[in-house]
C-alpha positions in Angstrom: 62.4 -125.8 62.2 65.9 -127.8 61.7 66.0 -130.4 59.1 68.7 -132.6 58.6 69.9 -134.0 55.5 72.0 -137.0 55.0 74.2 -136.9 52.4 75.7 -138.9 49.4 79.6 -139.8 48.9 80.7 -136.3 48.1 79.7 -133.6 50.2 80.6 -130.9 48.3 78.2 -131.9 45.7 75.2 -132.5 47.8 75.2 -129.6 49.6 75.8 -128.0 46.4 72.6 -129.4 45.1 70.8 -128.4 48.1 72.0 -124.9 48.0 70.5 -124.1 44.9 66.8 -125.6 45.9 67.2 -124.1 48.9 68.7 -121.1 51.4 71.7 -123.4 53.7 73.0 -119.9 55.1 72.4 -121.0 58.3 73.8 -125.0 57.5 75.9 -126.4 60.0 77.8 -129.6 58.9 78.4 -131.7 61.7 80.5 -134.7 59.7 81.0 -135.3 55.7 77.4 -136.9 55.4 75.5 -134.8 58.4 73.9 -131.3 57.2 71.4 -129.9 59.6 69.9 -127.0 57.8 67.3 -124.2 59.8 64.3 -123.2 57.9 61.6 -120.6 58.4 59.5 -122.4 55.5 58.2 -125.8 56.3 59.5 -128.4 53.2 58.1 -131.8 51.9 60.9 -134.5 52.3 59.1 -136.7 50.5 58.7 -134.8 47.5 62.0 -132.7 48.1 63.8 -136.6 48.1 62.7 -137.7 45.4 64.6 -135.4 43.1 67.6 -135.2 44.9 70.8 -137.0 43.8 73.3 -136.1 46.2 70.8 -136.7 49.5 69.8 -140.4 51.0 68.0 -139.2 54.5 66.2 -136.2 54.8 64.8 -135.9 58.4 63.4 -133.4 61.4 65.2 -132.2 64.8 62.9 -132.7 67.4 64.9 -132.8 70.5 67.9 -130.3 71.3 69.7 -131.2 74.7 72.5 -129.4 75.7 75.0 -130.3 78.2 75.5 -132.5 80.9 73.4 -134.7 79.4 73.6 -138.2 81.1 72.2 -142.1 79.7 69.1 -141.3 81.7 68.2 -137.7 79.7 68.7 -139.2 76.2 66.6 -142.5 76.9 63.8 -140.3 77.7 64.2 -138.1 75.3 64.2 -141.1 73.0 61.2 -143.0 74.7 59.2 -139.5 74.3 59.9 -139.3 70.7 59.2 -143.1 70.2 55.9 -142.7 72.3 54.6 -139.9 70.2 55.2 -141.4 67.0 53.2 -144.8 68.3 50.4 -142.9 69.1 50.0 -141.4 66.0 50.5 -144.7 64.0 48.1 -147.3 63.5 48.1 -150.3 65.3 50.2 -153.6 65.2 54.0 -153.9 65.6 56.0 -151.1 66.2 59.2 -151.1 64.3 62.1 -148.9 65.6 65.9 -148.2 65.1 69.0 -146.2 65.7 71.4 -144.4 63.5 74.2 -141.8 64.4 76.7 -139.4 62.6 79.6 -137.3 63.7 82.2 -138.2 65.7 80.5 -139.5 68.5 78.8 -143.3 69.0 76.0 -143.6 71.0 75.5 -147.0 73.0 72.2 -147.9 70.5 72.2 -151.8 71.9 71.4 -150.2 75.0 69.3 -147.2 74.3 67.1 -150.1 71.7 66.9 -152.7 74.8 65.7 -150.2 76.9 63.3 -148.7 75.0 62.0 -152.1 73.9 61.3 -152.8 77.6 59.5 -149.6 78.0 57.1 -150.9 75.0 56.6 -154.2 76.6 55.6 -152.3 80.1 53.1 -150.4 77.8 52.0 -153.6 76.2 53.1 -152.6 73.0 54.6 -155.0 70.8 57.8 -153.7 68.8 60.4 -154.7 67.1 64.1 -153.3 67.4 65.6 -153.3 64.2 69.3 -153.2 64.0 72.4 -153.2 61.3 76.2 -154.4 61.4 76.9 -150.9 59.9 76.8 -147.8 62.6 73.8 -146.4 60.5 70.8 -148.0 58.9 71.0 -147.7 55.1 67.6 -146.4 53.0 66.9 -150.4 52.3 66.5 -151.6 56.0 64.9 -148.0 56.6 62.8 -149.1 53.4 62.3 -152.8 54.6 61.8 -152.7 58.0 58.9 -150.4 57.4 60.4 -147.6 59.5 58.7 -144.8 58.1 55.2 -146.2 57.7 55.0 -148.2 61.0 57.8 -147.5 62.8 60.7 -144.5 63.4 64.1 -144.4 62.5 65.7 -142.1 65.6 68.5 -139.8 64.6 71.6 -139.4 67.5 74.0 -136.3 66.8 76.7 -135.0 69.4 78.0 -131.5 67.7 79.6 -128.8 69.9 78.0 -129.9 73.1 74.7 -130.4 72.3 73.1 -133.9 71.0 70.4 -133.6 68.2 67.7 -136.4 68.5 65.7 -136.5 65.0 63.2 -138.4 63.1 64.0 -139.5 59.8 61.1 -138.0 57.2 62.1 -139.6 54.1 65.1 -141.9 52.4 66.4 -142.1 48.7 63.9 -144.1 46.6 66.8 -146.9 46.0 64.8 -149.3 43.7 63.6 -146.3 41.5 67.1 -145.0 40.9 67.8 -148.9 40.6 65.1 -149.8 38.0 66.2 -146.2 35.6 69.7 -147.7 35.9 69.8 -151.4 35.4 66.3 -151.6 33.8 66.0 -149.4 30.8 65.9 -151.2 27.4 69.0 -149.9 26.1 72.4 -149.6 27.6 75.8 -149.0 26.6 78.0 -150.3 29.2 81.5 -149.7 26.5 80.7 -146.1 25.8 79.6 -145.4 29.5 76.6 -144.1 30.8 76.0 -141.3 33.8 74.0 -142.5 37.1 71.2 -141.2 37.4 71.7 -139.7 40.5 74.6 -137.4 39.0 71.9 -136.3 36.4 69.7 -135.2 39.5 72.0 -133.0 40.6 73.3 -131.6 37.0 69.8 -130.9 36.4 69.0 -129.4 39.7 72.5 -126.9 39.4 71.1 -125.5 36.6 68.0 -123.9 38.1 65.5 -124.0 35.9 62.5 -122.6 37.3 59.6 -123.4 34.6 59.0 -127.0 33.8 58.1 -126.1 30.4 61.5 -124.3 29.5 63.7 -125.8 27.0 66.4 -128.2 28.1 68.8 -129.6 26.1 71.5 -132.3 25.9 74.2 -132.1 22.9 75.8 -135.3 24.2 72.7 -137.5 24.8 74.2 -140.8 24.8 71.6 -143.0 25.5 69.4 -140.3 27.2 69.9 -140.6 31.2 70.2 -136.6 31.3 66.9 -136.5 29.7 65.2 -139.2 31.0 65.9 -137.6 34.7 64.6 -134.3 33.6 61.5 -135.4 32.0 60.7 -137.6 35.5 61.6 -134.1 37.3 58.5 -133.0 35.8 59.9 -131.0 32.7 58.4 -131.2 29.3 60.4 -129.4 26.7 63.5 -131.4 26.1 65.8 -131.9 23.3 68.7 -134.5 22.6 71.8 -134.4 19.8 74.5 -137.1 19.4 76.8 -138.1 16.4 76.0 -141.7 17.1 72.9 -142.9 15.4 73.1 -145.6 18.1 73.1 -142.9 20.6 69.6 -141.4 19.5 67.9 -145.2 18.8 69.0 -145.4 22.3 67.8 -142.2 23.8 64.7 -142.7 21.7 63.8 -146.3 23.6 64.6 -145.2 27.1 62.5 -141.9 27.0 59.7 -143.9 25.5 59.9 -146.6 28.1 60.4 -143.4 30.8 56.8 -141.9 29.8 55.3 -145.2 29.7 56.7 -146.0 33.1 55.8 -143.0 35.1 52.8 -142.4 32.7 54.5 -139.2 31.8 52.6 -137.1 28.7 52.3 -134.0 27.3 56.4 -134.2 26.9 57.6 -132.3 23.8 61.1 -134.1 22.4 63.0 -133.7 19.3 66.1 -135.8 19.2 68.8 -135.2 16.1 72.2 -137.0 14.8 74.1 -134.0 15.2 77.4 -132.4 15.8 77.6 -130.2 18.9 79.9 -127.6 17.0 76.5 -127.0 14.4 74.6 -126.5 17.3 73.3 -123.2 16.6 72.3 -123.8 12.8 69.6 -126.5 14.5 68.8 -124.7 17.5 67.3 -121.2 17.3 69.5 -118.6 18.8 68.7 -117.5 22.6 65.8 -120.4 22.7 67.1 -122.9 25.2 67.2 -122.1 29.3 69.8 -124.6 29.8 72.6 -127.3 28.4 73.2 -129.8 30.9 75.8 -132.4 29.6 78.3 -135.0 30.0 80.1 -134.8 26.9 82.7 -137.4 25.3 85.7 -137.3 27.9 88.3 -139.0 25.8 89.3 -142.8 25.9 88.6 -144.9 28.8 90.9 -148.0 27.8 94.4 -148.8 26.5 97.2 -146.4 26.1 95.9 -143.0 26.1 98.4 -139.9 24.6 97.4 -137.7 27.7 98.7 -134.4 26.0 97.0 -135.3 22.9 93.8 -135.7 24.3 93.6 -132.9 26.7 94.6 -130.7 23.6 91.7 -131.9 21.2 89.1 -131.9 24.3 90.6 -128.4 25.0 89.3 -127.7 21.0 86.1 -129.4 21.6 84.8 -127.9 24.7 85.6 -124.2 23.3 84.0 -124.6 19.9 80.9 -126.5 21.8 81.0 -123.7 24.7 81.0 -121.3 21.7 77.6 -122.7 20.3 76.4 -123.0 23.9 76.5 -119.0 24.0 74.7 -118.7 20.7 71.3 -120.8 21.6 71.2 -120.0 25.3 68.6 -117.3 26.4 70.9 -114.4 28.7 71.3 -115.6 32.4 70.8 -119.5 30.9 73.1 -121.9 32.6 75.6 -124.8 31.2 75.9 -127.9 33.5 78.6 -129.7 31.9 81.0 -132.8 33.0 84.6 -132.4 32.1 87.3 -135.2 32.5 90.4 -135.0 35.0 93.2 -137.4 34.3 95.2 -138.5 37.3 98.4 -137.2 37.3 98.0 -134.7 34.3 97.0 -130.9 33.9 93.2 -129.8 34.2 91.3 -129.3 31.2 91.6 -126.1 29.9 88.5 -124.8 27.5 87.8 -121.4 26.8 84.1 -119.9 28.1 84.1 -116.4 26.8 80.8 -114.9 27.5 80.2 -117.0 30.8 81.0 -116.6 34.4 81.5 -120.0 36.9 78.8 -120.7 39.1 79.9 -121.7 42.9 76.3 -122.7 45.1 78.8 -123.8 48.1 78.1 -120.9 50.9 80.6 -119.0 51.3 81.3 -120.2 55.2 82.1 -123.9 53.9 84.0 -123.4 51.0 87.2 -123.5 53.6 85.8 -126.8 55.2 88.5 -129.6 55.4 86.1 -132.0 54.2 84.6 -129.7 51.2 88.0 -128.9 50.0 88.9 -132.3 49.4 86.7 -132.3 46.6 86.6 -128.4 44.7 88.6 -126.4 42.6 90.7 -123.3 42.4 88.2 -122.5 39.5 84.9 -122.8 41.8 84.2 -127.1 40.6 83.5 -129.8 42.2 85.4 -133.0 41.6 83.2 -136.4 41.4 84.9 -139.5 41.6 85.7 -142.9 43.3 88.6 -144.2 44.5 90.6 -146.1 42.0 89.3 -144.5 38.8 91.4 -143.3 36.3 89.2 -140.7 35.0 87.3 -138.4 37.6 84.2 -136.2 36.6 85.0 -131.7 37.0 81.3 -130.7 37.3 81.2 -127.1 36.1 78.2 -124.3 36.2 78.3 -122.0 33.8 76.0 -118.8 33.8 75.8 -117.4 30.2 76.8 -113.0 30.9 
């Protein structure tokens, strides 16, 4: 089967995410936010979505055409696809809409007029549901009912074929909203992670037992943890210098559990300092670290040099505890800053080899390359920021 996945702002990043949940060695990427992935083993997208960060669409190919292909072959295509999925929905209105990716635009005004008079020659009442953008976003998808009593067709023009597909699944946008916006305690001056970048942190690390030992020496107010414990793990543990950091931590994973009515959770959370991790933690007891740890100043005049060389200091002597509590082959996800315009930080990670999960036939992609390393990272970032995130995955030798 080929699945499609639609994917998030930075495309080196989701399909990082998605390699290491699942084998992409035969991915193609068809434009920055179009992955179509083959699969011998059948997946869930509704589960799968759920705890993905970097993925809003996850969808199925059910139509391959290749060329000529003419107006009249795609409509029918279309109008089969459309007819199928009526049939096995229940009855009332029948909701439908367009979206396509790549370099080509299809004529969807025309392809959803004529589909909508093949419904009223059926006697079927529908709907055609359309969006000023060229694809519909997870809230119209969401709004509109597409999934549940409707479809959402997918058009795709790569290397002279057209992909038709059904969209399966979208981002649960009001979720992510709700654990952003809606948790009892922020701290908007200090900065806080999405919780979509946690997803993916979380997911790069590979943990495979939901009762293995997780831990975050930089909780801030807990987002890291919060993510993992809806992901289904239990065993988590959170450090900080700031008191207010912990009170924090400790409100939003209480309101988390009671939430999602999440139990049997084991927590310990600690005002710490990440360089006496190990005299806390017992040696070789955690499976993973996963981390966004203080990245220097955010406002006013910042030394540059100066605080590149005491986050150089930091990192090391916080990698160096890392190594101490992690069991052998346990992974560091960590966040380090880059500074427009100045030199990459610089730690040293004796005793751990960089993790790349882009296959090896992308890495040279023009669009992938935009965003990674010389050293095997992925840069996440907006336009406009001063301070970009360096994820790094780091396997403990």
């Amino acid at each position: 089967m080929k699945y499609f996945f639609v994917l998030g702002n930075n495309t080196a990043l989701s399909i990082a995410e998605l390699a290491s949940l699942m084998d992409v060695k035969d991915a193609v990427l068809v434009a920055a936010d179009f992955l179509i992935v083959e699969s011998s083993a059948e997946i869930n997208p509704e589960t799968l979505i759920t705890n993905l960060g970097g993925t809003i669409k996850i969808g199925i190919i059910r139509e391959e055409l290749s060329a000529p292909f003419g107006r009249d072959i795609i409509l029918q295509n279309v109008i089969d696809l459309a007819d199928s999925k009526k049939q096995a929905s229940r009855e009332g209105k029948f909701n439908f809409g367009f979206s396509d990716y790549g370099a080509r635009v299809f004529d969807k005004k025309d392809l959803g007029l004529r589909l909508k008079k093949h419904f009223s020659e059926e006697n079927v009442s529908s709907r055609f549901v359309v969006s000023r953008e060229k694809t519909l976003s997870s809230v119209v998808i969401a709004q509109n009912k597409l999934l549940t009593r409707g479809i959402e067709i997918i058009l795709v023009e790569h290397e002279n074929k057209i992909f038709i597909g059904e969209t399966l699944a979208v981002q649960p946008f009001k979720d992510l909203s709700l654990r952003d916006f809606g948790r009892p305690a922020r701290d908007d001056l200090s900065g806080m992670i999405p919780p979509k970048l946690a997803q993916i942190m979380i997911n790069l690390a590979q943990v495979n037992s939901k009762d293995a030992l997780i831990v975050d020496p930089f909780c801030g107010s807990g987002t890291i943890l919060s993510e993992a414990i809806i992901m289904g793990y239990k065993n988590i543990f959170g450090s900080d210098l700031s008191i207010r950091a912990i009170e924090d931590t400790k409100k939003n994973i209480s309101w988390m559990k009671e939430l999602y009515k999440l139990n049997d959770i084991k927590f310990k959370f600690l005002v710490k300092n990440v360089l006496a991790l190990s005299k806390f933690v017992k040696a070789e007891s955690v499976n993973a670290i996963v981390t966004e740890p203080y990245l220097g100043p955010q406002r006013g005049q910042i030394d540059f040099e100066q605080i590149i060389k005491e986050l150089n200091s930091l990192y090391t002597g916080a990698i160096k505890e890392f190594c101490e509590v992690l069991v052998p082959g346990g992974r560091v996800v960590m966040i380090w800053p880059v500074f427009y315009g100045n030199k990459p930080i610089t730690p040293n990670f004796n005793g751990f080899k960089v993790i790349n999960f882009l296959p090896e036939f992308l890495r040279d992609n023009d669009i992938i390359k935009k965003t990674t390393t010389r050293r095997d990272t992925i840069i996440y970032g907006r336009p406009g920021q001063k301070v970009f995130r360096e994820i790094v995955v780091l396997e403990k030798e």
